[in-house]
C-alpha positions in Angstrom: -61.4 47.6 17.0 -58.3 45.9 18.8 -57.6 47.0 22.3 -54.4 48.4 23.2 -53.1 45.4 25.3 -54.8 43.4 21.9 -52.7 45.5 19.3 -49.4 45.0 21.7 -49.8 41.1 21.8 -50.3 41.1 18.0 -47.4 43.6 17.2 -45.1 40.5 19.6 -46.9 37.6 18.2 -46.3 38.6 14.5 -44.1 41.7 14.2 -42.2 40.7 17.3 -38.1 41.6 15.3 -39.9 45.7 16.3 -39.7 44.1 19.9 -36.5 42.4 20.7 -35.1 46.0 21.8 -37.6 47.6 24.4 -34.7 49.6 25.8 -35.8 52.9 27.9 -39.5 52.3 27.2 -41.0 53.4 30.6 -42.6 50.0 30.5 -44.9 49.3 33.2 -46.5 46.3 35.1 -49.2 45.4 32.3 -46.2 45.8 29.7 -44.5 42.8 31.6 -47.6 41.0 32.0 -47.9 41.1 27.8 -44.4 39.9 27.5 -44.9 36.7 29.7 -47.9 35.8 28.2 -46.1 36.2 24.8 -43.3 34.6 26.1 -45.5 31.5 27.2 -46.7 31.4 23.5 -45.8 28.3 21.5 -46.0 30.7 18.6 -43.5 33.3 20.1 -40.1 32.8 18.6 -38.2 35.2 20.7 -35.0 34.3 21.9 -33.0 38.1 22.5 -35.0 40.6 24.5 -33.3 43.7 25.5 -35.2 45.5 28.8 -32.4 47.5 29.9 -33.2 51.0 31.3 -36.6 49.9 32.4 -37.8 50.1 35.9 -39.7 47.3 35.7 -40.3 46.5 39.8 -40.5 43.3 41.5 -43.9 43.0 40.3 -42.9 43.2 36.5 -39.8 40.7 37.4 -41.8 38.1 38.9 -44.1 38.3 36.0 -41.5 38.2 33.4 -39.8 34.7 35.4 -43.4 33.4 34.9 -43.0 33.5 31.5 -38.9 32.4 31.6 -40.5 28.9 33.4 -42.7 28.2 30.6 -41.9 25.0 28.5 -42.7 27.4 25.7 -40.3 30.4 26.3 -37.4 29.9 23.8 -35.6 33.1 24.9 -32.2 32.7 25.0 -30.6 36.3 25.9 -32.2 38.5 28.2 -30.8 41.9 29.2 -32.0 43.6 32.5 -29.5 46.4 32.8 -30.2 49.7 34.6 -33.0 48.2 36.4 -32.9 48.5 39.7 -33.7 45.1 40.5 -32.0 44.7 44.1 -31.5 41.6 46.3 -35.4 41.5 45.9 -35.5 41.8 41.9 -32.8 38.9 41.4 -34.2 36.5 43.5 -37.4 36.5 41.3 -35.1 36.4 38.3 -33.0 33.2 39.8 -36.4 31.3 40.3 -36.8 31.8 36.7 -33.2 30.5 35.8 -33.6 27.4 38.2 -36.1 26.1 36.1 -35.9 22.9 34.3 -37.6 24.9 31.3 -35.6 27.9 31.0 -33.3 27.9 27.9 -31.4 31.2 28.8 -28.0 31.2 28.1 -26.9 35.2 28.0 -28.0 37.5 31.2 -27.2 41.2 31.7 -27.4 42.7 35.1 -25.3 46.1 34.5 -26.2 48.7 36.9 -28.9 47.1 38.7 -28.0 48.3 42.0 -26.5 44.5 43.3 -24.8 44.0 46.2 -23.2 41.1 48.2 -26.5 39.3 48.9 -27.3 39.0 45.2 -24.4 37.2 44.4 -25.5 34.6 46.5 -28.2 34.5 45.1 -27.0 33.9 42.0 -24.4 31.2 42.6 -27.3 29.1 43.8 -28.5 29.4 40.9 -25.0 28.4 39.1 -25.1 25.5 41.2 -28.2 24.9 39.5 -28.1 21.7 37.3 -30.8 23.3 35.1 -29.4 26.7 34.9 -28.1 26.7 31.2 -26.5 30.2 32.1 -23.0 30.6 30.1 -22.6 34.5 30.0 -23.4 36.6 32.6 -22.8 40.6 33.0 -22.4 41.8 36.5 -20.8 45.1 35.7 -21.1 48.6 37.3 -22.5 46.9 40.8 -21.0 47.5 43.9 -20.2 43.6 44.4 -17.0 43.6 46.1 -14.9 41.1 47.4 -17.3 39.4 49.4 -19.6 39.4 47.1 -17.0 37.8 44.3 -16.7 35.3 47.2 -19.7 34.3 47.2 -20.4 34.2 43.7 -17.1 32.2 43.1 -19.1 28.9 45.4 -21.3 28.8 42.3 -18.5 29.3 39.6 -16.7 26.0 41.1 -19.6 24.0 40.8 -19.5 20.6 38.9 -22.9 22.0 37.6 -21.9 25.3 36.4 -21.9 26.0 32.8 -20.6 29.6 32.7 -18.5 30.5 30.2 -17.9 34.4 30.4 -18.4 36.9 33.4 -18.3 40.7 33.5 -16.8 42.0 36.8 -16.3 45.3 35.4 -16.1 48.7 38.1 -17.5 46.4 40.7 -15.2 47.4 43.9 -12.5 44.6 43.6 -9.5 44.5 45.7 -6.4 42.4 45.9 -8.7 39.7 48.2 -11.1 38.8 44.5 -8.0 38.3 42.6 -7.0 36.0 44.9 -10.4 33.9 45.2 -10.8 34.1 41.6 -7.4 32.7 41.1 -9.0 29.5 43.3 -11.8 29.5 40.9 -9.7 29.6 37.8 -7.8 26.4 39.5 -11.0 24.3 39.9 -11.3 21.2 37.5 -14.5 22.6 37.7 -14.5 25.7 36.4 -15.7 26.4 32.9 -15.0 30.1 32.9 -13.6 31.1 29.5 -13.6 34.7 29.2 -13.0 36.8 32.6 -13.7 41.1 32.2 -12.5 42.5 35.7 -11.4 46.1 33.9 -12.0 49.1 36.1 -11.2 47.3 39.2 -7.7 48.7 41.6 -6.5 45.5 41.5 -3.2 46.9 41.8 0.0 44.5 41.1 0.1 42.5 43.7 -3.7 41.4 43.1 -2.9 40.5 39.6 0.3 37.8 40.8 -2.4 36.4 43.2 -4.7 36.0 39.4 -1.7 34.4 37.8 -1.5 31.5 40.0 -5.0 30.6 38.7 -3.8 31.1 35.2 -0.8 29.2 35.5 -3.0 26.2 36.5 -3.5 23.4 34.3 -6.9 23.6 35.1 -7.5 27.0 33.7 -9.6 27.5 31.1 -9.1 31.3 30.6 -8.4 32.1 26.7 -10.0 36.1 27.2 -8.8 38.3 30.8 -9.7 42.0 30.5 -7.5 44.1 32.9 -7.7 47.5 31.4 -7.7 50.4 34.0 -7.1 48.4 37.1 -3.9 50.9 38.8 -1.3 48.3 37.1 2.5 49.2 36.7 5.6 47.6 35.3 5.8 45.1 38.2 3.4 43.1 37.6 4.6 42.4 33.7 7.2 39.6 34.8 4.0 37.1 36.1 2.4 38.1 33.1 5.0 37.2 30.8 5.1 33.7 33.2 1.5 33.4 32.1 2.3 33.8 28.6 5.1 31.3 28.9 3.4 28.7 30.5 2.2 25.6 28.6 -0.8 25.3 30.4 -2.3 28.7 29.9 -4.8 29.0 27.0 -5.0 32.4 27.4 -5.6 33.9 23.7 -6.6 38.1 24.2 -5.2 40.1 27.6 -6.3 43.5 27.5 -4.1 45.8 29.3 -5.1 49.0 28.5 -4.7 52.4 30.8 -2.2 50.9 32.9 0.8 52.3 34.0 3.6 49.7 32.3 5.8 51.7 30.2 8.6 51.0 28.1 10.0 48.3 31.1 6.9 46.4 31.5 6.4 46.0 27.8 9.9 44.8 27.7 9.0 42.3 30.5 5.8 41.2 28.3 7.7 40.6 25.4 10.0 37.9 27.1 6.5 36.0 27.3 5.8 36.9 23.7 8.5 35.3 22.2 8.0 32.0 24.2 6.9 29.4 21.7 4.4 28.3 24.7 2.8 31.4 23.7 -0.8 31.2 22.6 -2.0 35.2 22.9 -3.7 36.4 19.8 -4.3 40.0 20.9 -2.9 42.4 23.3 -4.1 45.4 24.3 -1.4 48.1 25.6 -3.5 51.8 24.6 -2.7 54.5 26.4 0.3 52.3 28.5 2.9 55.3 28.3 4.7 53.3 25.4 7.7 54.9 23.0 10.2 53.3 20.5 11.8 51.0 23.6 8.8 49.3 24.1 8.1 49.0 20.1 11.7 47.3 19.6 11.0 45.2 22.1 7.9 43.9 20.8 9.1 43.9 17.3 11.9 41.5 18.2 9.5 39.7 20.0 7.3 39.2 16.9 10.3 38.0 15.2 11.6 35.7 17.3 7.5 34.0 17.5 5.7 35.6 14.5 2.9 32.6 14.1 0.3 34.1 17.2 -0.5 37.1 17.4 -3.2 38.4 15.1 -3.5 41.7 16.5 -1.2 44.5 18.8 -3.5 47.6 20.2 -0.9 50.3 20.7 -3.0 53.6 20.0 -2.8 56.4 22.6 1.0 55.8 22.8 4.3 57.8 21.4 5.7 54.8 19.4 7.6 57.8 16.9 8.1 56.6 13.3 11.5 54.9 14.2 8.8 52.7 16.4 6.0 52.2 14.1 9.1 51.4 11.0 10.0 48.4 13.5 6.6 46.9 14.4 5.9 47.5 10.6 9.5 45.6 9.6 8.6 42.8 11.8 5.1 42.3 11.8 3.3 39.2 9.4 0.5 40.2 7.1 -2.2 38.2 9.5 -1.1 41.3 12.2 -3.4 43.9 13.1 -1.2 47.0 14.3 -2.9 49.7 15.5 -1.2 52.9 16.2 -3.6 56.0 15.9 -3.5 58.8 18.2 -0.3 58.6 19.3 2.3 61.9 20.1 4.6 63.0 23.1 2.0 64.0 25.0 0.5 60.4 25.8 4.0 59.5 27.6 2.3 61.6 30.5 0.7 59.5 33.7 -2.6 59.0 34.3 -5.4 61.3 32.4 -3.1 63.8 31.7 -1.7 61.5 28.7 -5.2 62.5 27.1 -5.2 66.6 27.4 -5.2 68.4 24.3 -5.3 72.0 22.7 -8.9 72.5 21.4 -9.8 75.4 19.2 -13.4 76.4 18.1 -14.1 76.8 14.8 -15.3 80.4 14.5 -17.7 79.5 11.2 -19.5 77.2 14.0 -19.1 77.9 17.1 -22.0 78.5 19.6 -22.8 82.2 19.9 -24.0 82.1 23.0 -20.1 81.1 24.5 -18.2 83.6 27.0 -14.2 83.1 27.6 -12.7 84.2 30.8 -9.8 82.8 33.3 -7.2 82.9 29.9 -9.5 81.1 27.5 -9.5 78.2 30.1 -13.1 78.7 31.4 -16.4 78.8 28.4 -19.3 80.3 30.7 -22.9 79.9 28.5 -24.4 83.3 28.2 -28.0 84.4 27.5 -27.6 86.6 25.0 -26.0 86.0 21.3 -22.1 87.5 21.4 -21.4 90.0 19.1 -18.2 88.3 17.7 -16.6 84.9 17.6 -13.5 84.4 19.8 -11.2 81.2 19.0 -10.7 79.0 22.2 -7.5 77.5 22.5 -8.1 75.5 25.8 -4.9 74.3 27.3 -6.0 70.6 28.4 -2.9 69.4 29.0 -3.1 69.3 33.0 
């Protein structure tokens, strides 16, 4: 009769597509210790392993890089999310990445508790000229600027081979935009695809950014900047972007920002620029109406050939709005306009309050209204009738 440990090595050596996602498994030490021997296989054929939500410990990580140095290990996407691997956890993992045998190309490190010291870490490990590393997720860890300093060392590196990097709700300021925009202006830089949503950038961060972009060094063709306390005044470098004939910049994702009717305006003075290369924007939830919609529909007249696709949902375009985009846009456009009404012209969060009413055929029992059907209190005994809620979320 096979072991437990046994059955697990033959489930990764022959079953091992029931494997690839190991996700919130509790796994423990030995777990690890069956992956890096599997993983040092020449019969494993692993190359995606999803770990994420695991607390593996330093002494699962350092077994684990064990098996990333093997000349065996084919594994080409590893993700490590929601483990709290620290300073300690990484530089295990960067051991692993320095190797002249590791083949991984796709890392995850959301949420694993990283700080400023990590990203030092890793940008030795960018500087690495066996590091094959070309998309790397540092989301949801409290990096901040010196820690983006830091990391950017290894992202101007002739050796560097990094192609995309998630910065998302990692404590940026002004002071990253501004040392990313040196990055973005190295020869060496290979970065293709920057996400720094979720950051309060603000407006004078993102004209620092532009400089980069506006370099004919930049390599940028994806910038995420959704969320990141934007208004209409930072639109006009934008739409400089947009104009330039060096940027290769392809998707900008502007969603949740505060541009209105006069930023979008501003934005579509870049559109119509035949130097424009953008194949998608995204403006949801912007605080756009019909101005903004003219604007870009005489935009996409005056340069109908780029853009593929125009996100404008969580907005109050009106029909007069939507008739315009419709009039103008090509068949090869993507418009997408759902959810919108008056109510999303309102700032902030409020733009996504809404009146909610319970259905009484299936609503829980067990619900109590008070403060004017704005509070539901969960009771312990079964109400005797159904009451319809209409909850004013509207702020």
């Amino acid at each position: 009769m096979l072991s437990f440990t046994s059955y697990l090595t033959f489930l990764f050596y022959y079953v091992f597509i029931l494997l690839y996602r190991l996700n919130s498994c509790n796994l423990s030490e030995k777990s690890c210790e069956i992956l890096a021997s599997a993983l040092q296989s020449s019969n494993s054929p692993l190359r995606d392993l999803d770990l994420s939500s695991n607390n593996l410990g330093d002494a699962g990580m350092k077994l684990l890089c064990a098996g990333l140095m093997s000349p065996n290990c084919k594994l080409q996407r590893l993700d490590l999310s929601s483990n709290n691997l620290g300073d300690a956890g990484v530089k295990l993992l960067c051991a692993g990445l320095m190797s002249p045998n590791c083949k991984l190309q796709r890392l995850g490190l959301n949420s694993c508790g990283l700080r400023e010291k990590s990203c030092e870490i890793l940008a030795s490990a960018l500087q690495s000229s066996n590091s094959p590393l070309r998309d790397l997720d540092l989301s949801r860890n409290n990096l901040g600027d010196a820690g983006v300093k830091l990391l950017c060392a290894g992202l101007m590196s002739p050796n560097c081979k990094l192609q995309r990097l998630g910065l998302n709700s990692c404590g940026l300021r002004e002071k990253s935009c501004e040392i990313l925009a040196s990055a973005l202006q190295s020869s060496n830089s290979p970065l293709r695809d920057l996400d720094i949503s979720r950051n309060n950038l603000g407006d004078a961060g993102v004209k620092l950014l532009c400089a980069g972009l506006m370099s004919p060094n930049c390599k940028l063709q994806r910038l995420g900047l959704g969320w990141c306390n934007l208004t209409e005044g930072c639109c006009d470098v934008l739409a400089s972007v947009l104009r330039s004939p060096h940027s290769e910049l392809s998707d900008l994702e502007l969603r949740d920002n505060e541009l209105q009717d006069s930023g979008v305006r501003a934005l579509s003075a870049g559109l119509e620029d035949p130097h424009c290369k953008l194949q998608r924007l995204g403006l949801s939830g912007c605080r756009v109406t019909q101005r903004g919609c003219d604007s870009l529909a005489s935009a996409l007249c005056s340069n109908p050939s780029h853009l593929t696709e125009l996100d404008l949902r969580y907005n109050h375009p009106g029909d007069s709005g939507v008739r315009a985009l419709s009039a103008a846009k090509l068949d090869t456009l993507t418009l997408l306009v759902e959810h919108g009404g008056e109510n999303r012209i309102k700032p902030g969060p409020r733009k996504y309050g809404c009146r909610l009413t319970l259905d009484p055929n299936t609503a829980n029992r067990r619900l109590s209204l008070s403060e004017g059907n704005r509070k539901v209190t969960r009771t312990r005994g079964k109400r005797s009738h159904i009451l319809i809620i209409q909850r004013d979320l509207s702020l």
